[in-house]
C-alpha positions in Angstrom: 16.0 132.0 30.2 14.7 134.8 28.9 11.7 136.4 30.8 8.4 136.4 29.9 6.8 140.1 29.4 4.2 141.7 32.6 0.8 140.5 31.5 -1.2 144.1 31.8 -5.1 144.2 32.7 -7.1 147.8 32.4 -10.6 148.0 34.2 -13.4 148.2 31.7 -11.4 146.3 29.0 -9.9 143.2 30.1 -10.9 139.7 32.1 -9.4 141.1 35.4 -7.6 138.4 37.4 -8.8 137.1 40.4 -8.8 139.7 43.5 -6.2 138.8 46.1 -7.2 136.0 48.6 -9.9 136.8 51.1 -10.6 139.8 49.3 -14.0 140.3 47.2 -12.4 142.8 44.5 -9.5 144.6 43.6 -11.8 147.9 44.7 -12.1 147.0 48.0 -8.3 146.9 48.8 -8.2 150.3 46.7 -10.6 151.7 49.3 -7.6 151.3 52.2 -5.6 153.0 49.9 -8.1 155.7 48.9 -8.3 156.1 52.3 -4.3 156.4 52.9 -4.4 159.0 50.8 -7.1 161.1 52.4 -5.1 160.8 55.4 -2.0 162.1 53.9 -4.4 165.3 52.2 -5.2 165.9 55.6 -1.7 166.3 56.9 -0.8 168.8 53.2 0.8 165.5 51.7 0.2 164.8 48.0 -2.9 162.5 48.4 -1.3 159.1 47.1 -1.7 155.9 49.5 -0.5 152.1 49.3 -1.5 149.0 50.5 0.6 146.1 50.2 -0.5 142.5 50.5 1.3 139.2 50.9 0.6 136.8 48.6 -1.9 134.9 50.9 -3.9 138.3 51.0 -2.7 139.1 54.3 -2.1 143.2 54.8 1.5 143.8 55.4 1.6 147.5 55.0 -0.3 150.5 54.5 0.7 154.2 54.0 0.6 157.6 52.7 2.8 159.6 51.2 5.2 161.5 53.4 7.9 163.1 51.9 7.2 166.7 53.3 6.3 165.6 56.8 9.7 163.2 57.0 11.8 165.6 54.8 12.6 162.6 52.8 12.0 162.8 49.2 12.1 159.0 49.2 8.7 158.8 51.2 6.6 158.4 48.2 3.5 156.0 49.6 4.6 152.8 47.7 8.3 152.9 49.0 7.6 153.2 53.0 4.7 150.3 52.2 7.5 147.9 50.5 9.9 149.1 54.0 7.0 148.6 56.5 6.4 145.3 54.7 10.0 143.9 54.5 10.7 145.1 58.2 7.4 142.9 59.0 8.7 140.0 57.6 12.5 140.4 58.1 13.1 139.6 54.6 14.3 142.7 51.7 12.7 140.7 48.8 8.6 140.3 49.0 8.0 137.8 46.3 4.2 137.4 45.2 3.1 140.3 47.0 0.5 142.9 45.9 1.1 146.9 45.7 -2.1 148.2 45.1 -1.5 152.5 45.3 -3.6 155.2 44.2 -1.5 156.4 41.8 0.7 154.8 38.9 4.4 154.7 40.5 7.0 156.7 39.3 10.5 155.6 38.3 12.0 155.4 41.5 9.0 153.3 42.9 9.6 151.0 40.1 13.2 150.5 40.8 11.7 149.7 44.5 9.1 147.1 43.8 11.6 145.5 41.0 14.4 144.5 44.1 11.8 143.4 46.1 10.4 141.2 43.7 6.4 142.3 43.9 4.2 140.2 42.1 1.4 141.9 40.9 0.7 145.9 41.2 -2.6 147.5 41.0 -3.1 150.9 40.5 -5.9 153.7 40.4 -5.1 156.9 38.6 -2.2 157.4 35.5 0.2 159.9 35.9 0.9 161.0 32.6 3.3 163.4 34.0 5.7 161.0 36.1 4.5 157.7 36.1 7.0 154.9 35.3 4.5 151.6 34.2 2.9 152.8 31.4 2.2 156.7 30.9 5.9 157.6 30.2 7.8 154.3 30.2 7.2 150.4 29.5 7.8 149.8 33.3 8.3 146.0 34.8 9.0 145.4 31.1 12.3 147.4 30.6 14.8 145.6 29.0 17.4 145.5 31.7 14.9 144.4 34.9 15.6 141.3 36.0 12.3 140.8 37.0 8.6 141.3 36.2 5.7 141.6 37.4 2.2 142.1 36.2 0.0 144.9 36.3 -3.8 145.9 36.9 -4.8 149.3 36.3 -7.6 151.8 36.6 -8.9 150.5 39.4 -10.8 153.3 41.3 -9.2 155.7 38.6 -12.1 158.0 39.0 -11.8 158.5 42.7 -8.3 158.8 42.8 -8.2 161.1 40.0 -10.9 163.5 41.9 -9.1 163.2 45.1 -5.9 164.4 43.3 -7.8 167.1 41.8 -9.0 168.3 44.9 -6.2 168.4 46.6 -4.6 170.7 44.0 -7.4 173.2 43.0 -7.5 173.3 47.3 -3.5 173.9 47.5 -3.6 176.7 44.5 -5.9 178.9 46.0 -4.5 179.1 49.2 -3.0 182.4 49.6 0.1 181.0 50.5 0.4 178.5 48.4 4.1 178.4 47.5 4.9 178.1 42.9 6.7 174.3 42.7 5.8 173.0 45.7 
């Protein structure tokens, strides 16, 4: 059986779907991750967070990123939310959860949340540099994934976007700000 493509949803142009059980909108569950990724500003991490949900609504995980901290270039917000979430429920694969991050994922994030099956991802800002769902690449609709999942986006894009901004204007005029990192 041949699957069926991600259904995609943009705030401002599209019938949203319903916001995840026991939650009043899609913004409120970005503002935990907006305020992830404040938290990982604070500590000189790029300012990306995650939240991820069960399919019930119920919070599972939620992170920043962490790479520089951990001196794992793996810690990307999204992947230690899918580990923090499969280590809470003893179980690799997280079918019908919800990944809402701060940022559009990047490649290796979307090889993450396609083995552990998530269900629905919402995300703020695009990253027309990296990201892997829609700026640079189809995303959960790839030809050879073996699953799909749908996708909301621009939720809080504003915020996230000025947060990101911030961060980096902040970071270049430090004087010792280091070129490539």
């Amino acid at each position: 059986m041949a699957l069926q493509p991600a259904r995609r949803f943009v705030v401002g142009r599209d019938m949203l779907p319903d916001p995840p059980l026991g939650w009043e909108s899609f913004e409120a569950v970005m503002g935990l991750a907006l305020d992830e990724a404040r938290s990982a500003a604070a500590l000189g991490e790029t300012p990306v967070g995650a939240i991820l949900l069960s399919g019930a609504g119920e919070v599972l995980a939620q992170t920043g990123n962490a790479p520089i901290s951990r001196a794992d270039p793996t810690a990307h917000a999204e992947i230690l939310a899918l580990r923090q979430a499969a280590a809470r429920v003893g179980n690799y694969r997280l079918p019908g959860s919800i990944l809402v991050v701060t940022l559009e994922p990047c490649l290796m994030c979307l090889g993450a949340m396609i083995h552990a099956r998530v269900g629905l991802l919402v995300y703020g800002a695009p990253d027309p540099r990296t990201g892997a769902v829609d700026s640079r690449l189809p995303g959960p609709d790839l030809p050879f994934f073996n699953h799909r999942f749908d996708v909301v986006s621009g939720v809080c894009a504003e915020a996230s976007t000025t947060l990101l901004r911030q961060f980096f204007r902040d970071r270049r005029s430090r004087p010792d700000a280091v070129p490539g990192k």
